[in-house]
N, C-alpha and C positions, 0 to 999 in steps of 0.2 A: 420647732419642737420645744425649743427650752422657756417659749412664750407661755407657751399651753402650758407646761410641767411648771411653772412657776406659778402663774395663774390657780391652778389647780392645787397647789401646796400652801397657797396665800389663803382662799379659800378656805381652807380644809384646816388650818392654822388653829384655831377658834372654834370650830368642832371638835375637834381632836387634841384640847389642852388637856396636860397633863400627858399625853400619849412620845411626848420628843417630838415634837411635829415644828420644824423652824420656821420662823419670821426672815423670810429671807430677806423683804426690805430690811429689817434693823441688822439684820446679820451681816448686810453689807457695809456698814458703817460700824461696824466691831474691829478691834484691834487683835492683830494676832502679833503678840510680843514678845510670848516664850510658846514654849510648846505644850504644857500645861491645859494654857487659854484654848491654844487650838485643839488638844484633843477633844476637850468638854464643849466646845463648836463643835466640833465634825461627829461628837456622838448626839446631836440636835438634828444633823440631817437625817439620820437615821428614821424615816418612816415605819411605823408598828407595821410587821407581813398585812394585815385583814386590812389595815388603809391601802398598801399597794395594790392587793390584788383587786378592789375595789377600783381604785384609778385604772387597772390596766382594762377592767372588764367593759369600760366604756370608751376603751380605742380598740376594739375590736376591728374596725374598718380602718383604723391610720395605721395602713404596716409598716410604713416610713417611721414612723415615732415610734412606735413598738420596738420595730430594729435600734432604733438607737437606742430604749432603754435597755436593751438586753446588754448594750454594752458601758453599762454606767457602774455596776460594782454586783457582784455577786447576790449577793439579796434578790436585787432589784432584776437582773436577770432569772433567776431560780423563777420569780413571780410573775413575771414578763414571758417567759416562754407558752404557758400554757395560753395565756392569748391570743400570743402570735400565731400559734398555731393553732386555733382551734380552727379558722377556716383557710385552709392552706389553698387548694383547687379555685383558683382565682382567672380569670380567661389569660394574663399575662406571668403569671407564675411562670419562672423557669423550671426547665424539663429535669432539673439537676434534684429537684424535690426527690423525685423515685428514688436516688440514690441511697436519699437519707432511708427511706421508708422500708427499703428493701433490709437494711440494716438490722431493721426489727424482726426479719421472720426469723425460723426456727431452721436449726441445721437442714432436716430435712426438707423443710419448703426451701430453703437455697438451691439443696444439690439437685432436688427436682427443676429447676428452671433450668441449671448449670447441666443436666441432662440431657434437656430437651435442648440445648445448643445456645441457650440467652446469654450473649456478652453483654459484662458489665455487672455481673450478679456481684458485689460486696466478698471478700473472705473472710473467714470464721473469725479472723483478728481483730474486726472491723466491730465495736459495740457502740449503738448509741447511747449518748449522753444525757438523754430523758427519754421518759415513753411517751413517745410521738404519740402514736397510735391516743394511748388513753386521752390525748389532747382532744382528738377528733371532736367539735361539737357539730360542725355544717359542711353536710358533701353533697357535689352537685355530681352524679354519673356521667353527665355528659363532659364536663371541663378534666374530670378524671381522665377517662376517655384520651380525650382531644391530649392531655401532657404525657400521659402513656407513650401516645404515636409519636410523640416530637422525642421520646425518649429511645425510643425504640429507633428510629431514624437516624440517630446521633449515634446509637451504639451499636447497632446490629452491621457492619460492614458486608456480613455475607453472612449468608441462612441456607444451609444444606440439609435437606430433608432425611432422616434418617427411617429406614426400616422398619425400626423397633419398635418408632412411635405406636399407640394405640389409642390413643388420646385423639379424637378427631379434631381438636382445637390448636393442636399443637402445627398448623400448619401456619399459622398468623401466630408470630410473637408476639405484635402487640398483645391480642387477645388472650392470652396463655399469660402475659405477665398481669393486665389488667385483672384476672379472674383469681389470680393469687392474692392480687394487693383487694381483692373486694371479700376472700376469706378470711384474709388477716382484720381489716374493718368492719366485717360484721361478726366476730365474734363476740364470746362472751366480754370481753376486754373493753366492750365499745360502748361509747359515751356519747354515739352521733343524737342528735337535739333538731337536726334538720338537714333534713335529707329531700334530691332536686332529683326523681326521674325523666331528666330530660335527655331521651334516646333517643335522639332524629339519623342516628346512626343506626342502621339496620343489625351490621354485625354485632353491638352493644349488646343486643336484646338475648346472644348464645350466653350470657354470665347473669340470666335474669332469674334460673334456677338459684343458682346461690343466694338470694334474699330471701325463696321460700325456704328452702330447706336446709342453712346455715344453722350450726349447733345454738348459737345465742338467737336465732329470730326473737322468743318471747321476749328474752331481754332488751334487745336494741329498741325493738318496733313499742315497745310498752315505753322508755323513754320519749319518745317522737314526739317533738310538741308542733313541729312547722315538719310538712309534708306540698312538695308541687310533682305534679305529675304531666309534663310533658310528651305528646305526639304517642302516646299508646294506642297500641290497638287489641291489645288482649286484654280484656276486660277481668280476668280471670283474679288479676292482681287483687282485687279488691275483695273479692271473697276471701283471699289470706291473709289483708290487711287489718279487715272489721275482727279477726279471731284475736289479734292482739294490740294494734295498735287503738288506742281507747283515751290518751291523754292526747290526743294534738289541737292544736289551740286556733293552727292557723292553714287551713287546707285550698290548695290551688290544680284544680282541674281546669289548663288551659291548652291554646292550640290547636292542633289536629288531631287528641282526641276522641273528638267526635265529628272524624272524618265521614262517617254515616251513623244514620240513625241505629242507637244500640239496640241491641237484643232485651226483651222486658226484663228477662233473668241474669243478663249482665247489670242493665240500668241500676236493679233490687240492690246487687252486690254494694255498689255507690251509695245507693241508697241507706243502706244500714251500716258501713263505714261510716255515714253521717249519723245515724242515730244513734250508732254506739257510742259515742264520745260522750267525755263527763264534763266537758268546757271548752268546746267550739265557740273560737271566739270571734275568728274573720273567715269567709269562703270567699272565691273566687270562681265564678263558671265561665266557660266558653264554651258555646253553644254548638256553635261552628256552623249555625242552618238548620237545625236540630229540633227536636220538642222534647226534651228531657224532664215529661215531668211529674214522672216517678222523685228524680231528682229534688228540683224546687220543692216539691209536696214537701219531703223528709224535712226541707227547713224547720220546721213548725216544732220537731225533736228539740231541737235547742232554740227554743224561744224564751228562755232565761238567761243565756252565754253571745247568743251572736250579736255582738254590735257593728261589725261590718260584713255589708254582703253587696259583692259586685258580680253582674250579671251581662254575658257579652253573647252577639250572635246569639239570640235565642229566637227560632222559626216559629211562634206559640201554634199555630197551626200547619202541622207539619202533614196531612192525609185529607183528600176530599172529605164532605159531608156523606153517611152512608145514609141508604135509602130504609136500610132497617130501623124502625121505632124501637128497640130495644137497643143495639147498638147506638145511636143517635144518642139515648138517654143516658147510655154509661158516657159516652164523650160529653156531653155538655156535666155531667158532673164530675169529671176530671177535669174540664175547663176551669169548674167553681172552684175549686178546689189547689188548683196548680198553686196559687200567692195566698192564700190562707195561711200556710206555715209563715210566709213570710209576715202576714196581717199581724201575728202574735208573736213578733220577738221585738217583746216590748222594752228592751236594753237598747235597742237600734240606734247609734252614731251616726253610720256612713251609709248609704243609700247609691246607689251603683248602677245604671243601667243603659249599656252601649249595641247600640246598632241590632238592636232587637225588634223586629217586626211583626205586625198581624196580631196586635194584642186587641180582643176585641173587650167592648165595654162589660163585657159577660166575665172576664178575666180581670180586666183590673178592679173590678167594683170592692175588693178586700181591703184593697189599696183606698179607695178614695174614704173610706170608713175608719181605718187604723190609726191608733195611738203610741206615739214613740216620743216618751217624753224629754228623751236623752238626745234625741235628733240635732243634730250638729252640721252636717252633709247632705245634701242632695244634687246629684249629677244626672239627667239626662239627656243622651247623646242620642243626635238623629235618628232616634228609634219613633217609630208607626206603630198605633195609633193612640189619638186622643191621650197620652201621657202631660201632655200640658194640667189638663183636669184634676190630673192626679198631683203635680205639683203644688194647683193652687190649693189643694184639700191639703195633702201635707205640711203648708206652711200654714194654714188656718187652726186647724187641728192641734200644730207643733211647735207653733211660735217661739215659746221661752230659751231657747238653746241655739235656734237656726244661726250658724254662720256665714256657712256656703251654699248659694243657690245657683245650679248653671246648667241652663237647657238652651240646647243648642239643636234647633229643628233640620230637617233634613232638606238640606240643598231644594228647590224651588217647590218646595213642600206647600200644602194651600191651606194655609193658617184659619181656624174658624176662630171668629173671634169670641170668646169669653166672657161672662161675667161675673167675678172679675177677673182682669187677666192679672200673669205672674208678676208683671213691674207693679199694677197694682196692693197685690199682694202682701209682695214685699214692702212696699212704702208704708200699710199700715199695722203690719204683724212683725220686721223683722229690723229692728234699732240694733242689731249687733251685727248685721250682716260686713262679712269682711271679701267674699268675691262674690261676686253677682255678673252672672252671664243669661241675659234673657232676649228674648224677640218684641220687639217694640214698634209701638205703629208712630207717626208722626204726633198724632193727637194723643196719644197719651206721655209726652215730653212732661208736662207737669207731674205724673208721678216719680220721674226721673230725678226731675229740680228738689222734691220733695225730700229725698232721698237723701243730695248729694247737698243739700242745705241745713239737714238734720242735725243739732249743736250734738247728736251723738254717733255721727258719721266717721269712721273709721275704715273705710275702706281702701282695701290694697290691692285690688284688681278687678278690672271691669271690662267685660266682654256686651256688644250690642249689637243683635242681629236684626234685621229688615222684618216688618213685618206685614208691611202695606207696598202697593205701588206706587206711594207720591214721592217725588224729587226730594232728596236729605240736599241737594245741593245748595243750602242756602247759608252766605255769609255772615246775615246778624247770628241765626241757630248757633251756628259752629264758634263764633267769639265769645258769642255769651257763656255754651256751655264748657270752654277753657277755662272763662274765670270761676267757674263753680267745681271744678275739680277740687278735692280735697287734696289738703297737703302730705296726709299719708294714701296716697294713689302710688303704684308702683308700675301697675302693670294696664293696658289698653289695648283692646283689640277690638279694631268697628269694620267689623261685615258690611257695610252700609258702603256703598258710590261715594267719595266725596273726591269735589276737584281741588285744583294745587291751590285755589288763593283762599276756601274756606278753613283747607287744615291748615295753612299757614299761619290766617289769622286762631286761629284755634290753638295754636303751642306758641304765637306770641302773646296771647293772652292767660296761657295757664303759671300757674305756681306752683301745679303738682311735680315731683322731682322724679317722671317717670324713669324706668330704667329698662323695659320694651316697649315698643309701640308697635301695631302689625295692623295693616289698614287691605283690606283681601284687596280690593280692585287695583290698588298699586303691584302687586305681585303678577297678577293677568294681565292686565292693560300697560299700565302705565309705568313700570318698569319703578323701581326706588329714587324717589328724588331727593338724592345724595344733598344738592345745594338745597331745598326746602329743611331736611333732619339737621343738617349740619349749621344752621344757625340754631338750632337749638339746643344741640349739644357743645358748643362754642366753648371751652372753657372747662367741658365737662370729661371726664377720663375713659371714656365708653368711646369703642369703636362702631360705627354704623350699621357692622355686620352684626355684631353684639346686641344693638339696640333695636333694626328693624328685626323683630321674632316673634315668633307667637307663643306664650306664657300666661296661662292659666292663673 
């Protein structure tokens, strides 16, 4: 911690002259001889508030460092606290949180817990020492949840049902105290900035009223700039979502979701949650098997804001062909149609597309046409079909920016070959390329060499999948292409058969300073050959479990 915090104040030194911002190297070769000296030192530590709370906003994830500022002097704590807590529901958070929180409510929301029989409810004596609450910027329901129960566990020794109740909820404590602490956070007080529906707890979903009809909804849900929406199944949500929430930046619909194919009038609801936004910046879909593509269409709403969009389990054809010529004709123009929105968001970075099947050439042709000149990213993961195509039009098209290129074809997938294909591609469109993951036939090794000889090759990970049937088993190949590894290579991973004495000569010829290596046929076959890695890492401070891994 006091690495960082010095690093960070050394820095900041020189931006922030004139502000008291100390030179801590000279400061430590200063004399303190009277107390004078030292006062007018130690009012030099003194950081201006708007620099601290600045440094603390970007250790938002070190709670460890966080914690310790809060105990370094007064200031620095006051300004440290609302960090530390803004995202408190962490999966190892202890259960002792509640305590604090409970702290906050109102007499009456006490003595109604203390009614309903909840040991552990805080006494009126008890006031906290900041408003938690208004900390709140990131809550996950489900991690809420989960500390609730571990709270409720530790403190409830016995639970006697009372009579009087009328509260159907009040027969599950957890449930009765979690549905307090989610009125005290959504109300008008609440500063949530990102918020995580993820309820794969059944019960969770009785306190799901409280988000609609919570006195602050307009206020919180109009905040929202990151929304994930985990394993729902009432679609409903989303129709009371689009009425207010309109700023979120960053929206993830994944999981089980869409456990089945939605309803067209739930789909809509999604649908126009996406199009009512004023700066959609990143989406996330999981398809789950699906044709969501009411959905996909809406992209095309924000085709000035989204520059990433990752796309998972999408079924593009989810219904036989129908025998009706009008029917037929409305589907094959919701075919056209489904990657269109996506064709026009012409800010596009990151490009996304996992285990998505049955996309026919009718569907992707938007794709092979579009212009993204910001494109940076391209991932396709063993999704079907002919998405190769689409790759090599993307990097033709999008040259100037391309860093990441990695398609990784679907397990004994039957490769049509291309012209040209992606290693080709990339050897004469993509000089900045920094991971490259593609399917490679033996005879196109020379655009490989091409690549990895480029005086402006900077590449830090490389992935190589099979994309022929002839033997990679050969030891000049594998020596040679050791010595053309680049020096910034970090990471390797070859889908390819190769036996023990080619990779051998292969990492005794390299001077790349990798730091995984993950070779598939040694995981299935051939078990890790501990003595082969371990002259390579001889010297070196990585353990073998560390180093054989697969790292993108």
């Amino acid at each position: 911690m006091g690495r960082r915090l010095h690093a960070l104040k050394g820095n900041l030194s020189s931006l922030f002259k004139g502000k008291g911002v100390l030179d801590l190297c000279n400061n430590d070769q200063q004399s303190h001889t009277n107390s004078s000296t030292f006062r007018k030192q130690k009012r030099k530590l003194i950081l201006p508030t708007d620099v601290l709370i600045e440094i603390f906003s970007h250790l938002e994830d070190d709670y460890k460092t966080l914690q310790s500022c809060v105990l370094v002097n007064r200031a620095w704590c006051e300004n440290s606290v609302p960090s530390l807590w803004a995202q408190p529901f962490l999966d190892l958070t202890p259960s002792t949180i509640i305590d604090v929180y409970l702290t906050c409510l109102t007499e009456p929301e006490k003595n109604y817990l203390i009614d309903n029989d909840i040991i552990g409810v805080p006494n009126r004596r008890r006031v906290p020492a900041f408003d938690y609450v208004s900390f709140l910027r990131h809550l996950s329901m489900g991690n809420l949840f989960s500390i609730v129960q571990r709270w409720t566990d530790r403190t409830q020794t016995k639970y006697s049902v009372s009579p009087k109740r009328h509260n159907p909820f009040n027969a599950e404590p957890s449930l009765l105290v979690y549905r307090t602490l989610c009125t005290l956070f959504f109300s008008r007080r609440s500063s949530i900035r990102s918020l995580s529906l993820d309820w794969g707890n059944k019960e969770i979903w009785k306190a799901y009223p409280l988000l609609l009809y919570s006195a602050g909804i307009d206020t919180y849900l109009a905040k929202l700039k990151r929304l994930s929406i985990h394993y729902i199944t009432d679609w409903s949500i989303f129709g009371y979502l689009s009425k207010y929430a309109k700023n979120i930046e960053t929206l993830e619909v994944v999981d089980y979701s869409f456990n089945q194919a939605p309803h067209p009038e739930d789909e809509q609801n999604l649908a126009s949650l996406i199009s009512i936004q004023n700066n959609l910046r990143h989406i996330k879909l999981f398809g789950y098997s699906t044709y969501p593509a009411l959905t996909l269409a809406s992209l095309g709403s924000q085709a000035n804001s989204l520059t990433s969009v990752e796309i998972i389990y999408v079924h593009f054809i989810s219904s036989p062909p129908s025998t009706s010529s009008t029917t037929s004709t409305a589907s094959s123009s919701i075919m056209r149609s489904t990657l269109e929105g996506l064709a026009t968001c012409v800010n596009l970075e990151e490009l996304i597309i996992k285990n998505c099947s049955f996309a026919t050439d009718e569907i992707l042709a938007p794709l092979i046409c579009a212009t993204f000149p910001s494109l940076r990213k391209i991932h396709i993961v063993e999704s079907t079909y002919n998405w190769d195509s689409v790759v090599v039009s993307l990097i033709q098209n999008n040259p100037t920016h391309l860093e990441e290129v990695y398609y990784k074809p679907v397990d004994n997938q039957q490769l049509h070959i291309i012209t040209p294909t992606i290693i080709e591609a990339v050897a004469q469109n993509c000089p900045k390329i920094i991971r490259l993951g593609v399917p490679i036939a033996k005879v196109q090794i020379s655009h490989l060499i091409d690549i990895l000889t480029s005086s402006e090759c900077k590449l830090k990970s490389l992935s190589i999948f099979r994309m022929d049937r002839i033997s990679w088993d050969d030891e000049a190949l594998w020596k040679d292409l050791g010595g053309l590894m680049p020096v910034t290579l970090r990471h390797l991973n070859i889908w390819i058969y190769i036996g023990d004495t080619p990779m051998q000569l292969f990492l005794q010829n390299t001077t790349a300073p990798l730091e995984t290596l993950y070779v598939r046929w040694w995981t299935h076959y051939l078990g890790y050959d501990c003595h082969l890695v371990g002259a390579y890492l001889k010297d070196k401070p990585v353990k073998i479990s560390d180093f054989l891994r697969h790292v993108i």
